[in-house]
Backbone as CSV, one residue per row, in Angstrom:
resi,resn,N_x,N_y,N_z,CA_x,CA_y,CA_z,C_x,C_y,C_z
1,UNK,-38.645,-186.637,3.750,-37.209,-186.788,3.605,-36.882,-187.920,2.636
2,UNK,-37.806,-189.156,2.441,-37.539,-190.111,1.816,-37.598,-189.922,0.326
3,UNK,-38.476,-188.634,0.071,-38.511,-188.042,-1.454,-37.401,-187.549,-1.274
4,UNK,-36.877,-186.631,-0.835,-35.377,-186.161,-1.083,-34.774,-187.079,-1.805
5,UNK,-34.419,-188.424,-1.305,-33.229,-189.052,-0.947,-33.768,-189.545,-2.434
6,UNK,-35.078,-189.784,-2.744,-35.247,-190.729,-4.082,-34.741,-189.406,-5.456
7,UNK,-35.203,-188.359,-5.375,-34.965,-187.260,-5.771,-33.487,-187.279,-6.695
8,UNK,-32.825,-186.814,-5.245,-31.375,-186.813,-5.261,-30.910,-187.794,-6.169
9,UNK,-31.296,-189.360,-5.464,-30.230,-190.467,-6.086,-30.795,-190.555,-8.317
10,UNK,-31.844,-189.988,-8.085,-32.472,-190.485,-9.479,-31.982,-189.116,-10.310
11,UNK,-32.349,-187.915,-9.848,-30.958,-186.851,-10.845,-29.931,-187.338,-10.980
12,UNK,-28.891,-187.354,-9.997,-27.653,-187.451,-10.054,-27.102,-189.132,-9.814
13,UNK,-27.223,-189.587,-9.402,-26.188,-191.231,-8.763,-26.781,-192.087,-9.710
14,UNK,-28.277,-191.871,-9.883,-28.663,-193.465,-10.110,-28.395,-193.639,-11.941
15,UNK,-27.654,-194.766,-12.054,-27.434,-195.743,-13.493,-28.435,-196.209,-13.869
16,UNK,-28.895,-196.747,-15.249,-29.481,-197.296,-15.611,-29.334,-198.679,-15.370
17,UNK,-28.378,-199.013,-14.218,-27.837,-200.629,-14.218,-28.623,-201.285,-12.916
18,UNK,-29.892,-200.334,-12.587,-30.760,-200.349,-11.371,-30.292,-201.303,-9.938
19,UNK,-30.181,-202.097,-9.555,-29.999,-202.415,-7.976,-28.302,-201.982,-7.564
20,UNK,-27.268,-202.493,-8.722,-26.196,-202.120,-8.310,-26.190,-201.046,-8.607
21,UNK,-26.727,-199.980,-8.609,-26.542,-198.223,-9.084,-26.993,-198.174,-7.327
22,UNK,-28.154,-198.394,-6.804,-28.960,-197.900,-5.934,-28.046,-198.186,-4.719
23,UNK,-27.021,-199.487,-4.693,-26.419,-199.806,-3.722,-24.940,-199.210,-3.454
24,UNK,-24.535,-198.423,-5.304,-23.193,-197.730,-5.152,-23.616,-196.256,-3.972
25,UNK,-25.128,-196.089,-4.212,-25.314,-195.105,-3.842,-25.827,-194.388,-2.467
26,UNK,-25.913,-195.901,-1.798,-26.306,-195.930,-0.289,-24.786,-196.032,0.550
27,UNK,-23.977,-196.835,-0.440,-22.322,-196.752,-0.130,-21.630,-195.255,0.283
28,UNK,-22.368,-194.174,-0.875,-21.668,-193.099,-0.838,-22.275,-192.506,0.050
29,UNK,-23.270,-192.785,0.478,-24.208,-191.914,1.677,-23.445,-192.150,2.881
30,UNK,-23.938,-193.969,2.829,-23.338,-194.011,4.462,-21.654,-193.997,4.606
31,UNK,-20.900,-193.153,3.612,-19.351,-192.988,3.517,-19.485,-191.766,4.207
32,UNK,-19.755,-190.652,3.156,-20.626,-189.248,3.612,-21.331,-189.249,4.803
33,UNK,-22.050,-189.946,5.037,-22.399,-189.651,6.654,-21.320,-190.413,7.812
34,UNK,-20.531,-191.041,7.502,-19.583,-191.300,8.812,-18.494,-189.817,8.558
35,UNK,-18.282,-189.262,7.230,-17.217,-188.443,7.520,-17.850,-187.226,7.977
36,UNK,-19.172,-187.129,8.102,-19.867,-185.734,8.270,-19.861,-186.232,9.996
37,UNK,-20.353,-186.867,10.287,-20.291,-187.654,11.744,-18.748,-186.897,12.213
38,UNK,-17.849,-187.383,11.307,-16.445,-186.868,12.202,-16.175,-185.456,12.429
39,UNK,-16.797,-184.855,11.501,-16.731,-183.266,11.443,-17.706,-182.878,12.990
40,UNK,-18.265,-183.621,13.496,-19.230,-183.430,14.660,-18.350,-183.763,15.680
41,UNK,-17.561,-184.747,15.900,-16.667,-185.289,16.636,-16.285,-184.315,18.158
42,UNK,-15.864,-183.009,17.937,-15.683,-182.201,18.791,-16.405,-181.353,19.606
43,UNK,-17.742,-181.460,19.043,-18.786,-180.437,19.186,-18.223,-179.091,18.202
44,UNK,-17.909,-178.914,17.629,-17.547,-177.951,16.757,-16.970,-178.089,14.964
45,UNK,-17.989,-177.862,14.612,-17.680,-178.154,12.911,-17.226,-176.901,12.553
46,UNK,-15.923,-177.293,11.496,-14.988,-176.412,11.350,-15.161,-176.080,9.721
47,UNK,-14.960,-174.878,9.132,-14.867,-175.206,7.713,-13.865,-176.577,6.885
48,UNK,-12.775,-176.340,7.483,-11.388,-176.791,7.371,-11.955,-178.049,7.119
49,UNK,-12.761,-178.836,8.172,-12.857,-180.075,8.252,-14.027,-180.987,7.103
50,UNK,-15.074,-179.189,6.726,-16.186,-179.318,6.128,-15.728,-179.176,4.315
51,UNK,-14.456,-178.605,4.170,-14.251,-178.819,2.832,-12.978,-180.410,2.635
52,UNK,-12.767,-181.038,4.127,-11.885,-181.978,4.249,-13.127,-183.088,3.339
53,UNK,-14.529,-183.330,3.658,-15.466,-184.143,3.550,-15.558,-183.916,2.285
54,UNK,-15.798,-182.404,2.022,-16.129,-182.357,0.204,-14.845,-183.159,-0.649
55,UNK,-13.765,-182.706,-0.303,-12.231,-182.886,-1.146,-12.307,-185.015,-1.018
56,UNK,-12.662,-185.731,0.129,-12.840,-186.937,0.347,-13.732,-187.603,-0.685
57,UNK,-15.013,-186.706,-0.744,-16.054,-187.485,-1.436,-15.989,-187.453,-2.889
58,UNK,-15.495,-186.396,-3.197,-14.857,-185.510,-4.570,-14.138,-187.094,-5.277
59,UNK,-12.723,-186.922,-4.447,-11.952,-188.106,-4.923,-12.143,-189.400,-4.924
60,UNK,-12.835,-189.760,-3.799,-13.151,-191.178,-3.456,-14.169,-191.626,-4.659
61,UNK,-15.004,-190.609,-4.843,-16.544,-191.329,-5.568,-16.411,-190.352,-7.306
62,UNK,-15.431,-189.443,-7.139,-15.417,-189.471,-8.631,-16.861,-188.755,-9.288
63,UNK,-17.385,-187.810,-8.539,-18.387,-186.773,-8.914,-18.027,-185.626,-8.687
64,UNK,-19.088,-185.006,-9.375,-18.367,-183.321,-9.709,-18.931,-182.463,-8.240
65,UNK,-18.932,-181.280,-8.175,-19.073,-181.040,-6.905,-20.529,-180.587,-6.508
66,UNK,-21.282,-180.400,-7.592,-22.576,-180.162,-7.030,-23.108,-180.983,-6.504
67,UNK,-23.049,-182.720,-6.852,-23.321,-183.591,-6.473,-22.800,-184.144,-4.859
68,UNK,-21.726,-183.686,-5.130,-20.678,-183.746,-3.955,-21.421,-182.913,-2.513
69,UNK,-21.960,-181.775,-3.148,-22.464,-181.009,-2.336,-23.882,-181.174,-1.945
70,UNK,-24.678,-181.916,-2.869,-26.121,-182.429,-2.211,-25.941,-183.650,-1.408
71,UNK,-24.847,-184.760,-2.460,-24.501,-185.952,-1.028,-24.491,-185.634,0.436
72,UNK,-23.209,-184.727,0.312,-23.185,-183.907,2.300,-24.489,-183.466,2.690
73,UNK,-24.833,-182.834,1.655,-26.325,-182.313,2.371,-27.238,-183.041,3.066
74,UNK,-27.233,-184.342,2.380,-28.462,-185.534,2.566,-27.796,-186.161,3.759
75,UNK,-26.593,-186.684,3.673,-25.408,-187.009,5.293,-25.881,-186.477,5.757
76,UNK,-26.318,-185.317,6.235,-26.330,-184.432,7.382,-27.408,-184.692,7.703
77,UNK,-28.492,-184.788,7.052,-29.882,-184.999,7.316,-29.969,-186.378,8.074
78,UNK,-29.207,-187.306,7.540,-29.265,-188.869,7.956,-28.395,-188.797,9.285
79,UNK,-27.187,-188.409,9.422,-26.612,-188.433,10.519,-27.836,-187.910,12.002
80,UNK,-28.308,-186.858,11.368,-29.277,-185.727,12.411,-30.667,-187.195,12.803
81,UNK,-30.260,-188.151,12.026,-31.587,-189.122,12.282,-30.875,-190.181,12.597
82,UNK,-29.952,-190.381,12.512,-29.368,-191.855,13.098,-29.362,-191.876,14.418
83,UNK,-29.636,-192.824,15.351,-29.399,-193.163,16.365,-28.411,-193.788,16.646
84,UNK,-27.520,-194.729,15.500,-26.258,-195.269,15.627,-25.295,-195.673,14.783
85,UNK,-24.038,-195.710,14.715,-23.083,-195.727,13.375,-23.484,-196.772,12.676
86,UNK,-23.999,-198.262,13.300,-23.829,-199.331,12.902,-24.818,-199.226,11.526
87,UNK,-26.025,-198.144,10.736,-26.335,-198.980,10.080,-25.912,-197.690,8.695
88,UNK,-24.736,-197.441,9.282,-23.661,-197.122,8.564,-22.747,-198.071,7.933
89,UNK,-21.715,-198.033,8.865,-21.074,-199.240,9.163,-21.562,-201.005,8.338
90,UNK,-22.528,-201.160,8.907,-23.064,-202.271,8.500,-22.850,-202.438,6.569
91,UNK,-23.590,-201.503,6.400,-23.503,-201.436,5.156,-21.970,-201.579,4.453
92,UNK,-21.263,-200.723,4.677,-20.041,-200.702,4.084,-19.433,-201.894,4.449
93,UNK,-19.409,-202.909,5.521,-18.794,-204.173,6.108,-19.474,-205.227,4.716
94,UNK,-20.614,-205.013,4.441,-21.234,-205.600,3.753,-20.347,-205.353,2.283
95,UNK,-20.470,-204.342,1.905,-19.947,-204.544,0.460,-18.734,-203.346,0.352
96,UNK,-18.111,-203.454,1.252,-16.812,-202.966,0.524,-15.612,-203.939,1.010
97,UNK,-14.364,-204.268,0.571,-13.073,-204.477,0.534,-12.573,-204.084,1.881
98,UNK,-11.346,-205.231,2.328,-10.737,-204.330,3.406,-9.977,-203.198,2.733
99,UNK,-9.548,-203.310,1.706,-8.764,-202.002,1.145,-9.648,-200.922,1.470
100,UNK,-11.206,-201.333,0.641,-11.795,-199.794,0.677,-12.314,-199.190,2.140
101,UNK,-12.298,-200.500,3.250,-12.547,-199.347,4.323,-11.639,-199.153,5.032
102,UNK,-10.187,-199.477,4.711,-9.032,-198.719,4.921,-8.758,-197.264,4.549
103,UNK,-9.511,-197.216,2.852,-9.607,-196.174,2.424,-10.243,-194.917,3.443
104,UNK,-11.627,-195.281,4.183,-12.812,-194.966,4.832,-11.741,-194.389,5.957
105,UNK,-11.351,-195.233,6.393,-10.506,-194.567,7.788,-9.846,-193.571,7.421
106,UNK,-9.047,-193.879,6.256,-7.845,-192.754,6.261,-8.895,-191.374,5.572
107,UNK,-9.823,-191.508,4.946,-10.825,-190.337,4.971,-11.294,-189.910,6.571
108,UNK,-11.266,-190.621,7.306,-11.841,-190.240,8.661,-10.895,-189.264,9.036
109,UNK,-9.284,-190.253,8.447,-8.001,-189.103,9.592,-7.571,-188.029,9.258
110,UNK,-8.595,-187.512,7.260,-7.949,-186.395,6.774,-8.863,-185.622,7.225
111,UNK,-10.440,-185.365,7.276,-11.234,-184.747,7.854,-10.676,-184.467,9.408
112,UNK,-10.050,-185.421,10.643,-10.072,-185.096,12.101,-8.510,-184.045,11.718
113,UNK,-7.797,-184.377,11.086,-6.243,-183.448,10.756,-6.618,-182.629,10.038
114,UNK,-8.139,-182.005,9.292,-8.021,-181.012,8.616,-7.814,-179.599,9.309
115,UNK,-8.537,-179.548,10.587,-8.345,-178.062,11.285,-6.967,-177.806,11.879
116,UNK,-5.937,-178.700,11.728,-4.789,-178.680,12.458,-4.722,-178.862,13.595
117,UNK,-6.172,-179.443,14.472,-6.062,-180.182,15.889,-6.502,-181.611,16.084
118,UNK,-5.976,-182.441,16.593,-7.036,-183.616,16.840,-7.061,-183.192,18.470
119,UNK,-8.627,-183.604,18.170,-8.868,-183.318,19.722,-8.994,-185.216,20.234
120,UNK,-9.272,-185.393,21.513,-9.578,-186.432,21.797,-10.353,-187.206,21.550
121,UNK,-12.095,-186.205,21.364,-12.906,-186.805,20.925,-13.348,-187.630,19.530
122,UNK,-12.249,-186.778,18.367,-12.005,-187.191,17.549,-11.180,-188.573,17.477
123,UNK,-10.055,-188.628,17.861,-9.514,-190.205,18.100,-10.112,-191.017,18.470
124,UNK,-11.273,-190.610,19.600,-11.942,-191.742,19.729,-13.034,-192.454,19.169
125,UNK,-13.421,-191.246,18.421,-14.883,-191.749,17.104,-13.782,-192.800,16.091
126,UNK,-12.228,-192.048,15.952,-12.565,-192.680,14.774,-12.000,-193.910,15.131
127,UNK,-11.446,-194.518,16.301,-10.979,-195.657,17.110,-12.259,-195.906,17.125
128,UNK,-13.000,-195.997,17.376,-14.617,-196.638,17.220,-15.349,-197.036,15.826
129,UNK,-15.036,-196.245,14.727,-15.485,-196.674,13.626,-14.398,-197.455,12.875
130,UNK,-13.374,-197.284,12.903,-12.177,-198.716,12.445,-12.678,-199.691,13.238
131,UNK,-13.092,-200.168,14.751,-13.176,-201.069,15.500,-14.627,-201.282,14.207
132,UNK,-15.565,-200.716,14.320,-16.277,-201.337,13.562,-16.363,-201.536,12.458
133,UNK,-15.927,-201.310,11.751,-15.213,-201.433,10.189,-14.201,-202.547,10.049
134,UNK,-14.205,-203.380,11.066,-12.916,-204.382,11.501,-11.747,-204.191,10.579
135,UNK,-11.439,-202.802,10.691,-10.383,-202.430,10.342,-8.796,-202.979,11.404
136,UNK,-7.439,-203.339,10.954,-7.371,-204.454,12.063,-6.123,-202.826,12.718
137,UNK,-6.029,-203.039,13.773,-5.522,-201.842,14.219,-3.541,-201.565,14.096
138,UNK,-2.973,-202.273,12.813,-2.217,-201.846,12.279,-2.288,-200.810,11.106
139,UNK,-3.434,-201.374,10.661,-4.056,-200.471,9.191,-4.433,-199.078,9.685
140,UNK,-5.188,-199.263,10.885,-5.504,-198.263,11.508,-4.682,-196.919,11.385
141,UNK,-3.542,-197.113,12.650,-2.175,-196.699,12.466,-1.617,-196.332,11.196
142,UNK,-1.247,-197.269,10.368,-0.861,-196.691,8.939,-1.464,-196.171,8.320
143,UNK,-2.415,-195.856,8.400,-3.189,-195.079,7.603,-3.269,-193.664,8.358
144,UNK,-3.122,-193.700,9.689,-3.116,-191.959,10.141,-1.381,-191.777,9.983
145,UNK,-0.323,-192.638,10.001,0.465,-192.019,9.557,0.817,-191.639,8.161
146,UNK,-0.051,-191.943,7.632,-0.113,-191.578,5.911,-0.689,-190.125,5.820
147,UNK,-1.932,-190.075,6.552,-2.468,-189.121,6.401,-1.833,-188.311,7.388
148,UNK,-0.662,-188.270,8.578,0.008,-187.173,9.213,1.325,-186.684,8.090
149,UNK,1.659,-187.702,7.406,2.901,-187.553,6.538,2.458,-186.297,5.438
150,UNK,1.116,-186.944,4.939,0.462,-185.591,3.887,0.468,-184.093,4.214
151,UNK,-0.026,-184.317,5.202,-0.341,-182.967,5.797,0.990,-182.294,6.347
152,UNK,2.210,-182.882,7.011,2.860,-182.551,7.115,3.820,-181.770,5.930
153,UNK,3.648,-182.293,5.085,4.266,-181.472,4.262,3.771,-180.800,2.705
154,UNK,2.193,-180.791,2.996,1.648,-179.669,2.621,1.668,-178.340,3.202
């Protein structure tokens, strides 16, 4: 699996600008694997929710979609091996912005609003990954009403 992942990042992600290329690119993983994580949330992965992750990673990271589409692939593999969000999490606490894991959440709330249900279990993953994202729980809030406002009137 660890050839995959070197594979993957050296076709497509990796820069010639070597450590900060390798670290944009563990960013986009462990982004991709918390939103693939949410698509699990219910016990039931939905398309709805599975092209919510592509349309997230699409915009957020600014790659075309094949890439888009091996990232998820490799998420899935890593999620199926994680034992826990934190060394997800960890990472992104480490080098992103509170903006950008404000961003992270409100990707969490367009993936849980993509099938047109939130179930419970979903609120509570993603009340668990803002808590760890020390996202502060106004941002929280504003950011799912951003993302209920969208959807509402799409």
């Amino acid at each position: 699996m660890i050839e995959r992942f070197k594979q993957f990042f050296e076709k497509h992600l990796s820069a010639p600008a070597g450590d900060e290329a390798v670290g944009q690119d563990r960013l986009h993983l462990a982004t991709a694997a918390l939103l693939v994580e949410m698509t699990r949330a219910d016990g039931e992965v939905k398309v709805d929710e599975q092209a919510a992750v592509a349309r997230a990673i699409h915009k957020a990271f600014d790659i075309d979609k094949e890439k888009t589409a091996e990232l998820i692939h490799l998420a899935e593999l890593e999620v199926a091996d994680a034992t826990c969000y934190r060394q997800f999490t960890s990472l992104i606490n480490k080098n992103f912005s509170r903006a950008q894991k404000v961003q992270v959440v409100e990707m969490l709330w367009e993936v849980a609003y993509a099938d047109a249900e939130m179930e419970k279990y979903e609120e509570h993953l993603l009340r668990r990954l803002s808590d760890l994202l020390y996202v502060p729980h106004h941002e929280f809030i504003q950011s799912k009403l951003r993302v209920q406002a969208r959807f509402e009137t799409d």
